[in-house]
N, C-alpha and C positions, 0 to 999 in steps of 0.2 A: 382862615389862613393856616396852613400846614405848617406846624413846628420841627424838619428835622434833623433828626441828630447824627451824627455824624459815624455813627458807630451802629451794629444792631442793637437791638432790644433783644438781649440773653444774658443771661446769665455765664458769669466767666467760663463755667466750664463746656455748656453747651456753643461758643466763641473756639476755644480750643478743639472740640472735636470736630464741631465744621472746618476748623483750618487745616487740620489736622487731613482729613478727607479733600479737598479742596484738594493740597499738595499733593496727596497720594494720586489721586486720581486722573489730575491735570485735564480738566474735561476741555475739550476745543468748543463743546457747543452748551451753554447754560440757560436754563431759560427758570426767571425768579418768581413764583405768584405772589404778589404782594410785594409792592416798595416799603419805601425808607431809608431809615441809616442804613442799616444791609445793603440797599442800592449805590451808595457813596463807599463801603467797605469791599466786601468781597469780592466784583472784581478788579479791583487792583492786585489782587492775591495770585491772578491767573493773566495776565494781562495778553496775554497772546488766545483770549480764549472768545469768543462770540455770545457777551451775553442780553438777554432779552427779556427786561425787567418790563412787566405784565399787573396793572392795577384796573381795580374798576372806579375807581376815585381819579376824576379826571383832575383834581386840588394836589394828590400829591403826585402826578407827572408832572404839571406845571411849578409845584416847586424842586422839581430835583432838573428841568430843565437848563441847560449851562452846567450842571454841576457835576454831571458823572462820568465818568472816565470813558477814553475815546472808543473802548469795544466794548460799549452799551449802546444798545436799542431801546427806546421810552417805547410803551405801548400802552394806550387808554383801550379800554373794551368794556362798557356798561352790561351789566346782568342781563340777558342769558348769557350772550357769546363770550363772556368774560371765562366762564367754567365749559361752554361747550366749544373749548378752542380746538381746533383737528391739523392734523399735520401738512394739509394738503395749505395749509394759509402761512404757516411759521417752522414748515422742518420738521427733525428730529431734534432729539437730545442725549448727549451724555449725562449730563446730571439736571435735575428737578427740585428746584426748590419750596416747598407750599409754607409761605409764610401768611397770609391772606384771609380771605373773607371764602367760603365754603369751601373749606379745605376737602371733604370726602368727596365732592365733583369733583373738583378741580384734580383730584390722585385717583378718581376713574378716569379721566378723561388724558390721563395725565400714562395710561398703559400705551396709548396706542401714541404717543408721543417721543417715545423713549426708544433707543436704540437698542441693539439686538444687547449690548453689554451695560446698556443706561442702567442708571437709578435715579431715585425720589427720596428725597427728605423732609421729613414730615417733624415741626417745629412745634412744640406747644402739647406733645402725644400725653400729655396725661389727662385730658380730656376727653370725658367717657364717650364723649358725640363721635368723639374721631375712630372709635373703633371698630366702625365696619371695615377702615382701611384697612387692615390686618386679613380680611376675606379676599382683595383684590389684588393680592400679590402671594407667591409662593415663599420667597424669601424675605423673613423681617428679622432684623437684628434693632440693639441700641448701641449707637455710639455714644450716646451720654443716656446716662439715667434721669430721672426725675429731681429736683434740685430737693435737698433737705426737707423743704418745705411743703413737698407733694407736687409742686407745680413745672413746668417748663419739661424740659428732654426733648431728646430726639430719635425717630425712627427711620432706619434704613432699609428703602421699600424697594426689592428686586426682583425681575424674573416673575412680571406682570401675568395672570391669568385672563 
């Protein structure tokens, strides 16, 4: 049984700079890899926006079922097509979120998803595995750095190669 919480799983600061971007950017089209609280949180932040919360855990789409806000899409997709998801099935996107289970698929696969102005948010960047994502985009900034402690931050992935 799926425990979740109601909030993300971040750290405060890494919470702020996503809201932070969130408002700035006000994407019409989101699409989240990986539920949870995140799934019950951010979009209500944009609520005019179309988002499309994406797991390969079919336990936590059935528990966030009834529970997430009316411009949420649930989507179960078991491994492969969970990372080999293409546009031709779910759109484009303004913003990308990779909170999830193979995050460097998922932010390849995640170029040819993304609108001519989209970006990708990449959670959790201080994880050395995650670093080939930095090869498959031109632009990477941080909106939050690495928390005290070395772990958690965030990277903003643009302007896909």
């Amino acid at each position: 049984m799926v425990k979740l919480r109601t909030s993300p799983l971040m750290f405060p600061q890494e919470v702020e700079a996503l809201r932070a971007l969130l408002l700035s950017m006000n994407p019409q089209h989101v699409l989240e890899w990986g539920t949870g609280g995140s799934t019950l949180f951010w979009p209500k932040l944009v609520p005019n926006s179309d988002w499309l919360a994406l797991d390969h855990d079919a336990a936590y789409i059935k528990a966030l079922e009834g529970r997430v806000a009316d411009n949420v899409t649930l989507l179960h997709l078991p491994f492969p097509d969970y990372y080999n998801l293409r546009a031709k099935r779910v759109g484009t996107f303004d913003l990308i979120i990779v909170d999830g289970r193979e995050r460097v698929r998922c932010l390849d696969a995640a170029r040819a998803l993304l609108n001519s102005s989209g970006a990708a948010v990449l959670h959790d960047m201080h994880r050395a595995r995650y670093a080939p994502v930095r090869e498959l985009y031109r632009k990477v900034t941080v909106p939050c750095p690495a928390h005290s402690n070395g772990r958690g931050g965030l990277w903003l992935l643009r302007d896909p190669k």
